[in-house]
C-alpha positions in Angstrom: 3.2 86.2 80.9 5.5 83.7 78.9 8.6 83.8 79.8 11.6 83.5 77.4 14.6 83.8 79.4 14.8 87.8 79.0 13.5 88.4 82.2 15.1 92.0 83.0 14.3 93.5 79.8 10.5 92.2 80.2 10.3 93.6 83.5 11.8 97.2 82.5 9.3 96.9 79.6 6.9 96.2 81.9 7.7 98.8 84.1 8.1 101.8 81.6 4.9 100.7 80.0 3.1 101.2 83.5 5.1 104.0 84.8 4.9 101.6 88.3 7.0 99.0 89.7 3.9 97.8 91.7 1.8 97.0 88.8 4.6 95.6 86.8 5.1 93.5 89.2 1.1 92.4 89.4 1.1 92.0 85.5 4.2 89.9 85.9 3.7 87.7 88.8 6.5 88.6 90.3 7.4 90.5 94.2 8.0 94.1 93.9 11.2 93.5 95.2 11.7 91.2 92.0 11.0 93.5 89.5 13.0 96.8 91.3 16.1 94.3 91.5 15.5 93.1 88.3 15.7 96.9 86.8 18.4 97.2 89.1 20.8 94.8 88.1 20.0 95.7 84.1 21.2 99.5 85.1 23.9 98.0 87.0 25.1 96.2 83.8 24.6 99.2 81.3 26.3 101.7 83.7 22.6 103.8 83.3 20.2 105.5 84.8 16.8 103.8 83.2 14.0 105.5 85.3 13.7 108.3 87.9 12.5 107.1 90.9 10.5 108.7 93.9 8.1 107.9 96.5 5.1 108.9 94.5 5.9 108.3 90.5 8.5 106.1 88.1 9.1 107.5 84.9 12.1 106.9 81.9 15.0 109.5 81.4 15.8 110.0 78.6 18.3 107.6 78.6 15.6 105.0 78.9 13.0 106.2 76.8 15.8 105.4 73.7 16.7 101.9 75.3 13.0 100.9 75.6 12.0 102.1 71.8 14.7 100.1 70.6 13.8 97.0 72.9 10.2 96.9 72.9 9.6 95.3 69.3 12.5 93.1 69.5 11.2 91.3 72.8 7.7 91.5 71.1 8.7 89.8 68.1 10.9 87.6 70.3 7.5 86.9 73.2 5.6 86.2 69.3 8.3 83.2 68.4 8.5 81.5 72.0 4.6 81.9 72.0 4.7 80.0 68.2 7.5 77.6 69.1 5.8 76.1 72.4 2.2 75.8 71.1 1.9 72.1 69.4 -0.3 72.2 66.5 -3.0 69.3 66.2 -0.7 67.9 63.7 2.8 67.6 63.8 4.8 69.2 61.0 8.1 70.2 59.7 11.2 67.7 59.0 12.2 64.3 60.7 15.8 63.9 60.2 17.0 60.3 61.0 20.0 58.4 60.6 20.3 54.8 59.5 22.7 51.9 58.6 22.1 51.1 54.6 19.3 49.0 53.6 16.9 49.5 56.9 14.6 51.6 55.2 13.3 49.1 53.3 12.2 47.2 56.8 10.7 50.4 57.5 8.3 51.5 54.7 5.9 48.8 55.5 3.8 49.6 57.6 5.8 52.0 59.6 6.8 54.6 57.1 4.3 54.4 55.1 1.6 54.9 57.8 3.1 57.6 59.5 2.9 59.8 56.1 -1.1 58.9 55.6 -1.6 59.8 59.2 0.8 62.9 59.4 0.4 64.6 56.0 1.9 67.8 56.9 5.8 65.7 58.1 8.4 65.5 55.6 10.7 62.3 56.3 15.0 62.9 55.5 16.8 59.4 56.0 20.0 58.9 55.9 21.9 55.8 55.4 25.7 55.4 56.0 27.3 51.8 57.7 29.6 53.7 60.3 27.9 54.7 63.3 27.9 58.9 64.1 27.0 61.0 66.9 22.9 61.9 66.0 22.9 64.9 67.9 26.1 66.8 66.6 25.6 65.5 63.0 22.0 67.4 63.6 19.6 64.3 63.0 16.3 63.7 65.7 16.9 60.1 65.9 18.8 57.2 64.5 17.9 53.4 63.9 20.5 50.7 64.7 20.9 47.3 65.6 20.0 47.0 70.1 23.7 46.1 70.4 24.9 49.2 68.6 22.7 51.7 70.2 24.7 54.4 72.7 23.8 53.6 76.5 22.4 57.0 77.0 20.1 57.0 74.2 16.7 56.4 75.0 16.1 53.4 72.4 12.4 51.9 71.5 12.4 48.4 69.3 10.9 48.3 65.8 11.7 45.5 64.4 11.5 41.8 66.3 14.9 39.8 66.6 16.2 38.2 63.1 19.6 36.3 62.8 22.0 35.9 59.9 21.1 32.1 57.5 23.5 31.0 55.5 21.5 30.7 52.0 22.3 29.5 48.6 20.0 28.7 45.4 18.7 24.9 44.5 21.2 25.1 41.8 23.9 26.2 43.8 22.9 23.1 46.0 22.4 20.5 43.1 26.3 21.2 42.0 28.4 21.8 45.1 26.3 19.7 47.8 24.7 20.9 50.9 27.3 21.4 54.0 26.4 19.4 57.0 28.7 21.1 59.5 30.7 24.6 60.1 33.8 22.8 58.3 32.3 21.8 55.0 32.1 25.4 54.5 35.5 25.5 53.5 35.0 23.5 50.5 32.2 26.2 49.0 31.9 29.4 47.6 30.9 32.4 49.0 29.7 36.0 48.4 31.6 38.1 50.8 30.4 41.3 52.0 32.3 44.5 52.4 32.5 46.3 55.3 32.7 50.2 55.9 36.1 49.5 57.3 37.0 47.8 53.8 37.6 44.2 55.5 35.0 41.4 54.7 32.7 40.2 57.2 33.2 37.2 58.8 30.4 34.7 58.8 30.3 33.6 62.9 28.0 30.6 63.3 27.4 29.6 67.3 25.8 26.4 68.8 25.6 25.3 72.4 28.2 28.3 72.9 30.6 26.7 70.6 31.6 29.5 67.9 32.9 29.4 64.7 34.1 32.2 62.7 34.1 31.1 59.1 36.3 32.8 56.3 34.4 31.2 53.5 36.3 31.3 50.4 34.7 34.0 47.7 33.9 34.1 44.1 32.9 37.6 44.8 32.4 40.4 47.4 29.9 43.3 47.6 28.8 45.7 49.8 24.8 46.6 49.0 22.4 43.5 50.5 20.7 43.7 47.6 23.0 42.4 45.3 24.3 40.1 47.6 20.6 38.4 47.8 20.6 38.4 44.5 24.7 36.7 43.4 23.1 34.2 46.3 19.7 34.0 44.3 21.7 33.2 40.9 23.7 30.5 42.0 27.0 32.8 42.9 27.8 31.1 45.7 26.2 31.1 49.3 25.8 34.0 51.1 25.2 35.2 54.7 22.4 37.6 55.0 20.1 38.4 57.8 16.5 36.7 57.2 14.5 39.9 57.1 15.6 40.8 53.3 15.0 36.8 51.9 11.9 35.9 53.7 10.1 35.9 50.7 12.9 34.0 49.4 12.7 31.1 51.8 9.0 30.6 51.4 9.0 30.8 47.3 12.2 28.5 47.1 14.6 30.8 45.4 16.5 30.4 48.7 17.3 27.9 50.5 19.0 28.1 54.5 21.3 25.7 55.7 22.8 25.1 59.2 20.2 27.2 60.8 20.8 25.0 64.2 24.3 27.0 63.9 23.0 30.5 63.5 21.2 32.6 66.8 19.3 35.3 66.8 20.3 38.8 67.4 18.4 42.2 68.8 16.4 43.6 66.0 16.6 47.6 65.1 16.0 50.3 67.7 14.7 53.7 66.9 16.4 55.9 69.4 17.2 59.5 70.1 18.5 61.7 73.0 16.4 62.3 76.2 12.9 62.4 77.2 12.2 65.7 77.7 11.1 68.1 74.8 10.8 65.5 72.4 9.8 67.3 68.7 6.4 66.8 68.3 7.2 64.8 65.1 9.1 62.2 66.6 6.4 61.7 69.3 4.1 60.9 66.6 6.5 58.1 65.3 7.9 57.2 68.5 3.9 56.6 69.1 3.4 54.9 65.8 6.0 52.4 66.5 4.5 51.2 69.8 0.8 51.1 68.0 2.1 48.8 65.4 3.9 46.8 67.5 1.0 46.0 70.4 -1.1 45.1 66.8 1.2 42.5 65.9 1.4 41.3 69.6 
């Protein structure tokens, strides 16, 4: 019998249903001495009388003929959900909640997201984006995608995108007019298109070589706070700009971008997907948790 956690009101069920605490406790799998405790501690806690009891026969007083009509279909209806709730269907459905920094989902649609959709037509994917980091679980979201270094240490995190780093980028044009730098320093004499932080400061662009750091406070023309538009000031000759080398690879190899200092600019983890916990993962999260590791053993 599936158990849902109502054990005594099962076994008095049971037991009224048999008129027998014997085969109760053969339907039940449980120790006759299981199921008369069980009955036991329920009459215990009601302050009842449930069944008369003698050597020879069990049956309900009256008492517990009224309890067990007004039990029966609510642990039927209850035996129906756990039975529906713990058998996976073939193909995962519902909602996938996830929670991710702004931007990233646009390094997920291809192939990841998009994929995952084809395969599993009956899942509904929610993202959604905010900068400051939250608690997953108590803001009610399956899993959330961050950078390696900003994933919680008890978070069970799987990698979906390879390492990247940050390139300091400007247009041809930019370059023609203001020169190309040739160390950290001439940065002070360019322009820049700052980005905005969720905390309101701008970021600052830190360059490392041979573990010499620099953090640079390049002087800007203008500040934003959407990647997008801060490829694209850098594409129009704004002023160079700091951007990690997943959103402008197709920048760098068509020319509209060009990188400078790269020697002075490491890489850094790429996005994790994580969530909380292996045990009882949704069956919908499986299936991308899955996904990722397929896609990433065919690009190995």
């Amino acid at each position: 019998m599936h158990r849902t956690g109502l054990t005594e009101l099962e076994v008095t069920l049971a037991v009224a249903q048999r008129s027998s605490f014997r085969a109760a406790a053969r339907e039940l799998g449980m120790s006759a001495t299981a199921v008369s405790n069980a009955v036991a501690g329920l009459e215990a806690r009601l302050n009842i009388r449930l069944f008369n009891r003698s050597t020879r026969s069990v049956s309900l007083t009256e008492a517990g003929r009224r309890y067990v009509e007004r039990i029966a279909p609510a642990l039927a209806e209850i035996q129906r959900a756990s039975k529906e709730i713990s058998t996976q269907p073939e193909s995962p459905t519902g909602t996938l909640r996830i929670n991710a920094p702004p931007e990233s989902a646009l390094l997920l649609f291809e192939p990841l997201l998009r994929e995952y959709l084809q395969r599993y037509p009956n899942m509904r994917i929610d993202i959604a984006t905010e900068a400051r980091m939250i608690d997953i679980v108590a803001e009610g979201f399956d899993a959330g995608i961050r950078l390696g270094e900003s994933v919680p240490q008890d978070m069970i995190a799987v990698p979906v995108t390879p390492p990247a780093r940050m390139l300091i980028v400007g247009s041809p044009q930019y370059f023609a007019t203001h020169g190309v730098p040739q160390t950290p320093e001439d940065l002070a004499a360019h322009q820049g298109v700052g980005m905005r932080m969720s905390h309101g400061g701008i970021y600052h662009w830190e360059l490392e070589r041979h573990q010499q750091k620099f953090a640079i406070n390049i002087p800007t023309r203008i500040v934003l706070n959407e990647l997008r538009a801060i490829r694209q000031a850098a594409r129009s000759g704004m002023g160079l700009a700091f951007i990690s080398s997943w959103f402008i690879e197709k920048d760098l190899a068509s020319g509209s971008l060009v990188s400078v200092l790269e020697e002075w600019c490491p890489s850094f983890e790429g996005l994790r997907l994580y969530y909380p916990g292996r045990r009882h993962v949704p069956a919908g999260l499986k299936a991308l948790i899955e996904m990722v590791h397929e896609i990433r053993d065919r690009q190995i």
